[in-house]
C-alpha positions in Angstrom: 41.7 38.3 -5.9 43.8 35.0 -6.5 47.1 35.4 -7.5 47.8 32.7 -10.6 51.2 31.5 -9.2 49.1 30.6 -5.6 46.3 28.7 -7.1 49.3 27.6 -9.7 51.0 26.1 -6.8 47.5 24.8 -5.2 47.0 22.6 -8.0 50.2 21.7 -8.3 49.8 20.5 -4.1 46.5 18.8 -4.8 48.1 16.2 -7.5 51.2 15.7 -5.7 48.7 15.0 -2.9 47.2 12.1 -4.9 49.7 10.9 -6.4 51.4 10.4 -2.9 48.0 9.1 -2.1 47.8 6.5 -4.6 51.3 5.0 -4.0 50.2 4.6 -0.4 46.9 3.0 -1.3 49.0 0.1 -3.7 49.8 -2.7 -0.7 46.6 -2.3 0.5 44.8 -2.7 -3.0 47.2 -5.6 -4.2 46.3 -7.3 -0.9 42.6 -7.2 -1.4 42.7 -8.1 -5.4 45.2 -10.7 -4.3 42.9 -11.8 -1.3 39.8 -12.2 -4.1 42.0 -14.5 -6.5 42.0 -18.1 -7.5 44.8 -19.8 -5.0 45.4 -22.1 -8.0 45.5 -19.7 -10.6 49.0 -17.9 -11.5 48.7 -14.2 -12.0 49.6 -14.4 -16.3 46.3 -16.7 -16.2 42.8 -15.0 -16.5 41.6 -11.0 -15.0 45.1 -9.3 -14.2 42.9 -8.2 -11.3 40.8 -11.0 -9.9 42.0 -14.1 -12.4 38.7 -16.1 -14.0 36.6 -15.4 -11.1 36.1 -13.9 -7.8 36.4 -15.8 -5.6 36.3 -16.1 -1.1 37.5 -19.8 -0.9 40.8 -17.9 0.5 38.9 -16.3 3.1 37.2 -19.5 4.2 40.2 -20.9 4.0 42.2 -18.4 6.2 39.4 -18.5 9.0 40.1 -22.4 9.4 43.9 -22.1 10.0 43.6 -20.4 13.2 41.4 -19.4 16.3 40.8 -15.8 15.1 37.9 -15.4 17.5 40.6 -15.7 20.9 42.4 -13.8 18.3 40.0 -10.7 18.3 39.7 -10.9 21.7 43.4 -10.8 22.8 43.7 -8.2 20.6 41.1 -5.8 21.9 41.9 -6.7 25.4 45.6 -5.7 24.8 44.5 -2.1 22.9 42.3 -1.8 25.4 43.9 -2.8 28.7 46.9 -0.4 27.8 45.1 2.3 26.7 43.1 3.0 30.0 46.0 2.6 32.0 48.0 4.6 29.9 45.1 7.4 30.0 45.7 7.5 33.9 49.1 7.5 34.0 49.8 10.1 31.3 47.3 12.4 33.1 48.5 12.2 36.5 52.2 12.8 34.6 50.9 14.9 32.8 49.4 17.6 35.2 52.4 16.9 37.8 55.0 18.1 34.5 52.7 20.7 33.7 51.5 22.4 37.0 53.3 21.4 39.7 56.5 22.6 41.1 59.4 20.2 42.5 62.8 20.1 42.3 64.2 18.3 39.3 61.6 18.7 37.5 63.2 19.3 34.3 65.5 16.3 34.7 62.7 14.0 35.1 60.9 15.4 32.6 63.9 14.8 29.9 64.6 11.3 31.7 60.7 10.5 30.4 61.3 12.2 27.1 64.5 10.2 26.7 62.2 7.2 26.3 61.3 8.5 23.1 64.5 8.2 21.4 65.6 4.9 23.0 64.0 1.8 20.1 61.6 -0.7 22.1 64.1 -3.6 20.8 66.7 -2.3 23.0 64.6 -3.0 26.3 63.2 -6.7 24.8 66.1 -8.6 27.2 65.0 -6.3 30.3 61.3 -6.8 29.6 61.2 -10.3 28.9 63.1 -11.2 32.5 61.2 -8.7 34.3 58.0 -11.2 33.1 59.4 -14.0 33.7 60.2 -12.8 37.4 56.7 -12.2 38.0 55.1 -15.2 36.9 52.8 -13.8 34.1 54.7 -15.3 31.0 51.9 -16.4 28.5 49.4 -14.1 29.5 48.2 -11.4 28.3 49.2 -9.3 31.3 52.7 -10.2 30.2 51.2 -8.0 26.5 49.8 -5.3 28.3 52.7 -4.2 31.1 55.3 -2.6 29.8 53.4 -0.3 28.0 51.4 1.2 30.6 53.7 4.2 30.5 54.1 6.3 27.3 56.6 9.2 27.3 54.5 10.6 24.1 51.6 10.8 25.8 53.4 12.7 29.0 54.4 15.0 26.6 50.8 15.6 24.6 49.0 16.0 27.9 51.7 18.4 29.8 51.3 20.2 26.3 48.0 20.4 26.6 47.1 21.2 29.9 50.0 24.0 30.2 47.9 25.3 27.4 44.8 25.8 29.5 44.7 28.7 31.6 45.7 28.4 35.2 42.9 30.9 36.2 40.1 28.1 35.7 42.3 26.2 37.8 42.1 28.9 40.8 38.8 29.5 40.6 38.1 26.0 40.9 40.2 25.7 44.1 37.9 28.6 45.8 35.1 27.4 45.1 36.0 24.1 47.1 37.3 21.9 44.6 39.9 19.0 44.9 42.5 17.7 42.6 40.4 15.0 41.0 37.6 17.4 41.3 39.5 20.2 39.2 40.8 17.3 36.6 37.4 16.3 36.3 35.7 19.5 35.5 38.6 21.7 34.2 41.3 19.7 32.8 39.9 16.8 31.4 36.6 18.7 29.4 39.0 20.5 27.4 41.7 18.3 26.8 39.3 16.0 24.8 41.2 16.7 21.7 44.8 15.5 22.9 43.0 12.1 24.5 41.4 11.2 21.2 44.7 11.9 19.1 46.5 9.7 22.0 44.1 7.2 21.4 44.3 6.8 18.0 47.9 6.2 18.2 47.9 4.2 21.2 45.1 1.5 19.8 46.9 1.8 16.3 50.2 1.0 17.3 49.3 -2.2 19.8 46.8 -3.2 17.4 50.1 -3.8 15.1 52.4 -4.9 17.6 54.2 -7.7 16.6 57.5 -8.7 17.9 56.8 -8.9 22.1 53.5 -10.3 21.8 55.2 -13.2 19.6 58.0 -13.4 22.2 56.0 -13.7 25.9 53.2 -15.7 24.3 53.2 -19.4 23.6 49.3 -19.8 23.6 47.1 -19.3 20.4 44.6 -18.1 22.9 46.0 -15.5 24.4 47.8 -14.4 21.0 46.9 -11.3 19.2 45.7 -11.5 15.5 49.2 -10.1 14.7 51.2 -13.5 16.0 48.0 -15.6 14.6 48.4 -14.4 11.2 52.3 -15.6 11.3 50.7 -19.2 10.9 49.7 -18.0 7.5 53.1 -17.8 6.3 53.8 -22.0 6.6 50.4 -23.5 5.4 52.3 -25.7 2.8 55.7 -26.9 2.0 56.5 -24.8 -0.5 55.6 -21.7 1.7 52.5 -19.5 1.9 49.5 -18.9 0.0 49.8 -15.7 -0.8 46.1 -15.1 -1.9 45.3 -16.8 1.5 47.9 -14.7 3.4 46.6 -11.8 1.6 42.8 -12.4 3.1 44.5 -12.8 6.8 46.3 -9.4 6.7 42.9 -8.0 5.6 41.0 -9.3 8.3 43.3 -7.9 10.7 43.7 -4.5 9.6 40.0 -4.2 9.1 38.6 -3.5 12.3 41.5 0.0 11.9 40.2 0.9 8.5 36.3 0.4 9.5 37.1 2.6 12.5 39.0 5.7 10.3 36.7 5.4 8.1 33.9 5.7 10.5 35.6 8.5 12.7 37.9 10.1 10.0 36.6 13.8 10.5 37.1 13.2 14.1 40.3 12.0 14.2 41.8 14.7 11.7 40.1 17.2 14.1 41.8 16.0 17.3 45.2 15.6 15.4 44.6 19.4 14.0 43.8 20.9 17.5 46.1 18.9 19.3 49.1 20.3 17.4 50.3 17.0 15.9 52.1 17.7 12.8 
């Protein structure tokens, strides 16, 4: 039977829940009303929501302003590039933290984990020169680099794979297996989970990424939509069009919200089992 101060204090959790919820949601619904709106039309004048019509000539509008096709692609090459190097990496770190024994282990492992509390602004100066130095400023190697290391994903996969047991592990080595062989048919099958949480964060997080992209990058072609939607903000000169800025930042986060939306049990799932809080 359910005690009335628990399903009291359920209730009470569900509205706070939406109302936390809703707040969230705000930006995101002022920039699509916004996005739909009348450029010429102030917001006193016509539908609070959408002014006298609805309209997409901000959309058409935004797609003229800059090559959001080389856009796209930079952008998927640079979520993508890092995230299957990354994948190797953190594994290989991962297992090595997490199964095998050297000495100074532990201060290696808190020398990664330091790299979690240290901001990325700090290493922008040490980054940018280390570019420069090899010749691939303005390309999008120069966006992919130095993130082919993550310390959080060293962390989630030594987590993870101290979690399975080591017996699988031996009885793979007497049957004949070898390392990639045991990663391969132990390791990696049941770490599934933890990779799909990583990924979410790793695609989310360079999808986003604004401030080294618009720093080693001088070409709109091998820009990312993030540093192509800047040209938004000076389209006249009295400043941006804010209903045609509002239809740039919704094509970029798009392609993110179509993919939650279409993996969103998924993704919860993998955060759940993975022990992300």
């Amino acid at each position: 039977m359910t005690k009335p101060n628990s399903s009291l204090g359920s209730r009470l959790a569900t509205i706070a829940t939406i109302i936390v919820t809703i707040i969230w949601l705000i930006p995101l619904i002022f920039s699509v009303l916004m996005s739909f709106r009348p450029q010429a039309e102030p917001v006193t004048q016509g539908n609070i929501f959408f002014g006298s019509t609805i309209t997409l000539d901000n959309y058409a509008s935004a797609l003229v302003l800059a090559p959001w096709g080389w856009h796209y692609f930079t952008s998927v090459v640079f979520a993508a590039g890092v995230l299957v190097v990354q994948v190797v990496t953190v594994t290989m770190a991962g297992y090595a933290f997490a199964r095998m024994k050297f000495r100074g282990r532990g201060l290696l492992l808190f020398l990664v984990l330091l790299q979690l509390m240290i901001p990325t602004g700090v290493l922008l100066v040490q980054n940018f020169s280390t570019i420069v130095s090899l010749g691939l400023l303005d390309t999008r190697w120069a966006l992919m680099v130095p993130y082919w290391g993550s310390a959080f994903g060293v962390l989630l996969l030594r987590q993870t794979f101290r979690g399975i047991p080591l017996e699988l592990e031996e009885a793979a080595r007497i049957d004949g297996a070898n390392w990639w062989q045991v990663m391969r048919n132990v390791y990696i099958p049941l770490s599934i989970p933890a990779y799909v949480s990583f990924a979410l964060v790793s695609i989310s997080s360079h999808w986003n990424e604004f401030l080294w992209p618009f720093i080693v990058t001088r070409t709109e072609e091998v820009r990312p939509l993030t540093v192509g939607l800047n040209k938004l903000f000076n389209t006249t000169e009295v400043g941006a069009l804010y209903g045609q800025l509002m239809a740039g930042t919704i094509l970029v986060i798009a392609p993110l919200v179509i993919l939650f939306l279409l993996f969103q049990r998924r993704f919860i799932e993998s955060f759940a089992s993975s022990g992300i809080k």
